[in-house]
N, C-alpha and C positions, 0 to 999 in steps of 0.2 A: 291153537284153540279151535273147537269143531263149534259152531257156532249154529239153531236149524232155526230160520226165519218160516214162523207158520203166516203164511199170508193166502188165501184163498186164490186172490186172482194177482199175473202177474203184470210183466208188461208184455209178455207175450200172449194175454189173454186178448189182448187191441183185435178189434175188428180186422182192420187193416195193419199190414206190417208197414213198421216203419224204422228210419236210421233211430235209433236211442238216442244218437246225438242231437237231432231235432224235439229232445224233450218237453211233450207240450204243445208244439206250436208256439213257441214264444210266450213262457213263463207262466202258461197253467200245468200244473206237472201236481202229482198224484201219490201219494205211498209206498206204490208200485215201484214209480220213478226213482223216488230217491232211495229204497231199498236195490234196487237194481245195480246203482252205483256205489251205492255201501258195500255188498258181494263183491263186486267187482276188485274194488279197492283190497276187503280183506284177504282176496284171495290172492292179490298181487303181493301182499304183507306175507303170507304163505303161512293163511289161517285158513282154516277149511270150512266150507260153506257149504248147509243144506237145507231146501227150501220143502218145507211142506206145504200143498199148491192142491186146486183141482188140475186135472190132467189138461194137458194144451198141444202134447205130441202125438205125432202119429202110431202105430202100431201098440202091440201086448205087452212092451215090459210095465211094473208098474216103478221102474226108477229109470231117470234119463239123467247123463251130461253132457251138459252143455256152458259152453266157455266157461270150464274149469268149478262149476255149479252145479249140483246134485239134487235133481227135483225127484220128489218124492209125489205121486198120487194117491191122495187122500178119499177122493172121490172123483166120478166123471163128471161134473160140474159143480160150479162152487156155491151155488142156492142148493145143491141136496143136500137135504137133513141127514146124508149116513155123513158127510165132512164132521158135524160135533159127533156124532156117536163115535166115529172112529178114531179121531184126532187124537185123543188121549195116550192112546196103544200104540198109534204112529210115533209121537211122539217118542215114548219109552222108547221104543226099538231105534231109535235113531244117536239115543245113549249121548245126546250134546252135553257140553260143557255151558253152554248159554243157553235159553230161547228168550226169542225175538220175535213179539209177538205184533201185528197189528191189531187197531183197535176200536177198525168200525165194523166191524160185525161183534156186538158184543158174547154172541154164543160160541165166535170161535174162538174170541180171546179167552172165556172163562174156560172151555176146554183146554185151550195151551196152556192156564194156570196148571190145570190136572195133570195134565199130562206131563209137566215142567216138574210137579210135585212125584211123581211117579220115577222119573228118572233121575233125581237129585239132583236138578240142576235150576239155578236162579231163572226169575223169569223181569223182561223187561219188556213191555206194552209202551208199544209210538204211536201216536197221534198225531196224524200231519194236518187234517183237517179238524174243525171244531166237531164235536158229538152230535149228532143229531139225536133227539130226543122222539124216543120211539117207543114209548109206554113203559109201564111201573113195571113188569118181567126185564125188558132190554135194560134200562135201568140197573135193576139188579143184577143183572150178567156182568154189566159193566164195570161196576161198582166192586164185585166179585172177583173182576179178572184184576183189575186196578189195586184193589186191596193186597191181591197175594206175590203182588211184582215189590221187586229190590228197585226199580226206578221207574218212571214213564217221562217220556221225551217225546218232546213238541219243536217246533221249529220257531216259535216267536212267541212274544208275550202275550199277544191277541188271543192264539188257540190255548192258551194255557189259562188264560183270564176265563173262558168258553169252558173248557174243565175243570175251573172250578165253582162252579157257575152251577155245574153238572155234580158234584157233589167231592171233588177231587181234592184229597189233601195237599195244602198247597206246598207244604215241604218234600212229599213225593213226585214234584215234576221239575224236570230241567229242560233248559233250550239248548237245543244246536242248533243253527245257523247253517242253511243250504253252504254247499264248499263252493268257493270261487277257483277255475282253474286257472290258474296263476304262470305257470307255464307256457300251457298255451295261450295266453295271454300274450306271454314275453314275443313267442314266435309270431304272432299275427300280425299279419299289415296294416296298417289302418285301410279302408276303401276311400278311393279317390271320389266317387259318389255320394259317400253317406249324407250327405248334406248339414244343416246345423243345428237341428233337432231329428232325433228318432225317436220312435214310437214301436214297442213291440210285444203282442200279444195274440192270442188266439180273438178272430173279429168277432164273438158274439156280443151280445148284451151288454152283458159284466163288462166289456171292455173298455163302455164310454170314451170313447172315441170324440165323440162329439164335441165335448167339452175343450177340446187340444182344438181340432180347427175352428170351431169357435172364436180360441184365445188366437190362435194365427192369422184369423182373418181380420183382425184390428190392426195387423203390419203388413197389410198388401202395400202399402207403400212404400215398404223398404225391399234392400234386398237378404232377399232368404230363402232357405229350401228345406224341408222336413222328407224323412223317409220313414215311411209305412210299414213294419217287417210282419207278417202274419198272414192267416189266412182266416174262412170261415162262414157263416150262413149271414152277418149282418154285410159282408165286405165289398158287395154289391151298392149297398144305402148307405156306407160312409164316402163310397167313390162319389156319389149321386149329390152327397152333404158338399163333397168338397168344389164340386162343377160349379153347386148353387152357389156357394161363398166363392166364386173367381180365384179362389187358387187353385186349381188343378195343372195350375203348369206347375207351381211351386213342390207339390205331395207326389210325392212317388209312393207305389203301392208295388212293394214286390212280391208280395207273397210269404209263404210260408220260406222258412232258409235253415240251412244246418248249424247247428251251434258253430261250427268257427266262421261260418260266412258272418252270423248276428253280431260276431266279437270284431270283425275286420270294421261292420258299422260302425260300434258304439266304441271302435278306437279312431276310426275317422271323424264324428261326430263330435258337438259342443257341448250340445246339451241332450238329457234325455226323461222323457216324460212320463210318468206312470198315473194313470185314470182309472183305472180299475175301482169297480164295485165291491170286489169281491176278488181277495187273493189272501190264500194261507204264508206263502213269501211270497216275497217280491225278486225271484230268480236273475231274472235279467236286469231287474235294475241293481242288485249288491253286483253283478260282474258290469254293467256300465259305469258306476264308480269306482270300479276296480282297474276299467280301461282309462279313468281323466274325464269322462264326462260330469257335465252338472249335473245334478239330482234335482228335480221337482217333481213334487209328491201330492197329485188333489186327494186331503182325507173322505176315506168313507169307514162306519163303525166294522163294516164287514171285509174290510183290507188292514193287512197289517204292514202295509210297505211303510207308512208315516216312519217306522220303528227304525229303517234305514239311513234317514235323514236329522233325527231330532239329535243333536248334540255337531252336527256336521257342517262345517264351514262352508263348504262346497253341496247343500242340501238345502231345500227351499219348503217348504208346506204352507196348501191353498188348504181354504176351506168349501171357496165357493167359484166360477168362472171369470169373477174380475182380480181374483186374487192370483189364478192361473198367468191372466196377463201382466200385472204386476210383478211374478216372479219372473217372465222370461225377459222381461226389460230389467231386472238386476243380473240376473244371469248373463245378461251382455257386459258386465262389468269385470266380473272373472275368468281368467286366463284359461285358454286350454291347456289340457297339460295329456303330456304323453301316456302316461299310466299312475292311476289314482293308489291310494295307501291303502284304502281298507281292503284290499286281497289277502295283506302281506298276513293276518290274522285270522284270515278262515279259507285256508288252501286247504286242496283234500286231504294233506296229512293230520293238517289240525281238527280236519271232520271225523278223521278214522279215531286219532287219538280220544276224541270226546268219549265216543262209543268205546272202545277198548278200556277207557278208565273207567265205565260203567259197567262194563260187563266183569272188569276186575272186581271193583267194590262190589258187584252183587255177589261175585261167586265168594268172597271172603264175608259179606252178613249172611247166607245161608251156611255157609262153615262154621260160625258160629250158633246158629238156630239149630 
């Protein structure tokens, strides 16, 4: 199957380069992200993969590959307005069996509609983040692009709940579920380090941080140790939070880590914390229950990690900081355990397969249309 993912910016669009394995900084991760590992995967399936992109390589051709991916330049950056004018025609000429369209730019989705119409091939529009709502034209682009798609596919019910909110038919949207690497899972060590809570996230704002030593600092009298994994512009004022609260022998602050250093953590660890304000998944925490840690989850309306824990024996949900402390004093009650069940149901294959059964069903409703 030739599959042409139209996505404006990639993750090679990053400021700074980075391992892909470090997706994020510890579980804010992007569209980008998880199309990057989608490619990857199909092209490992030995499906063929083509990205219509602004330009991000050096020199004249206007197509490049790389790691088995075929980027296509649409325009030389991806705010110029010739990206919709042109997208259409790119599109056709790239003659896919699929498009795979993102879907916060709503003028380039409604172009990949056209252009997906031009080349007779189904179109499916992902939304990894909620819609920002950007006047009655955007609006309509969106609407536009969304209307003329065989599926659109969101990662949790949160963003899906957010698009239809946004005017989304709600029998046109499915969930995937970020893929747990289960494998590398099996291979990792646990760290001798990790301590008995980890915490891991990119350090700004959204990260709420606070609310975790907060809850720790009401067991300075026991013994314990939490590990920090991220980096970031607050990580300075959470180090500063933790000196104040007299745990700083207890918190370790490592920094930013590569996906399988995060996974040696949260296979060495007991429990693991998610505070986040604001998260489209919850990345690291579905593979910290995937490694045997506990799950505690402080809700926020603009995070959809709760969605990880509700039905889960081994998953806790606060509402508020004394309910944080309340969970990790029952969390002492349950066992660690070597490696947790929920992987076993969303490994990369079962992420590839989701996509593949959609890009099948689309191409068999426009064979019918």
């Amino acid at each position: 199957m030739r599959v042409a993912f139209v996505a404006a910016e990639t993750v090679h669009h990053a400021d700074e380069r980075r391992d892909h394995a470090t997706v994020g900084e510890g579980d804010v991760q992007s569209t980008a992200d998880r199309l990057y590992r989608l490619a990857g995967l199909l092209t490992d399936r030995g499906h063929e993969v083509v990205v219509a992109s602004a330009k991000w390589w050096d020199g004249l051709p206007d197509e490049f590959d790389h790691e088995g991916v075929t980027y296509v330049a649409v325009a030389e950056r991806a705010d110029s307005r010739w990206f919709t004018a042109r997208l259409p025609g790119v599109v056709r000429r790239l003659a896919p069996d699929v498009v795979h369209a993102v879907g916060d730019r709503p003028s380039h989705a409604a172009a990949a509609r056209v252009g997906a119409r031009l080349a007779g091939a189904p179109l499916l529009v992902e939304h990894y983040d909620p819609p920002e709502r950007r006047g009655v034209w955007a609006d309509w682009l969106s609407g536009f692009a969304v209307g003329g798609a065989t599926a659109t596919v969101v990662p949790t019910r949160t963003v899906a709940t957010a698009l239809r909110e946004a005017g989304v038919a709600e029998d046109g949207i499915g969930v995937v579920a970020d893929p747990v690497e289960v494998d590398l899972i099996r291979e990792t060590e646990p760290a001798a380090d990790a301590g008995d809570v980890v915490f891991s996230r990119r350090l700004d704002e959204d990260a709420n941080l606070e609310t975790l030593l907060l809850a720790l600092a009401e067991f300075r009298g026991y013994d314990w140790s939490a590990t920090v994994v991220g980096d970031g512009p607050e990580r300075e004022r959470y180090e500063k939070q933790a000196r104040d609260l007299r745990i700083a022998d207890r918190v370790d602050f490592v920094g930013a880590k590569s996906l399988a250093e995060r996974l040696a953590y949260f296979r060495g660890a007991h429990v693991y914390v998610q505070t986040a304000r604001r998260c489209s998944f919850a990345t690291d925490l579905h593979r910290a229950l995937a490694c045997g840690c506990v799950g505690i989850v402080e809700y926020h309306a603009a995070s959809s990690a709760h969605e990880l824990v509700e039905g889960d024996s081994r998953g806790f949900l606060a509402t508020n900081d004394e309910e944080v402390v309340e969970c990790l004093v029952e969390a002492t009650d349950l066992d660690r355990r070597d490696l947790g069940e929920s992987g076993a149901t969303h490994d990369e294959a079962a992420f590839l397969d989701a996509y593949l059964e959609r890009y099948r069903a689309g191409q068999d409703a426009y064979g019918l249309l």
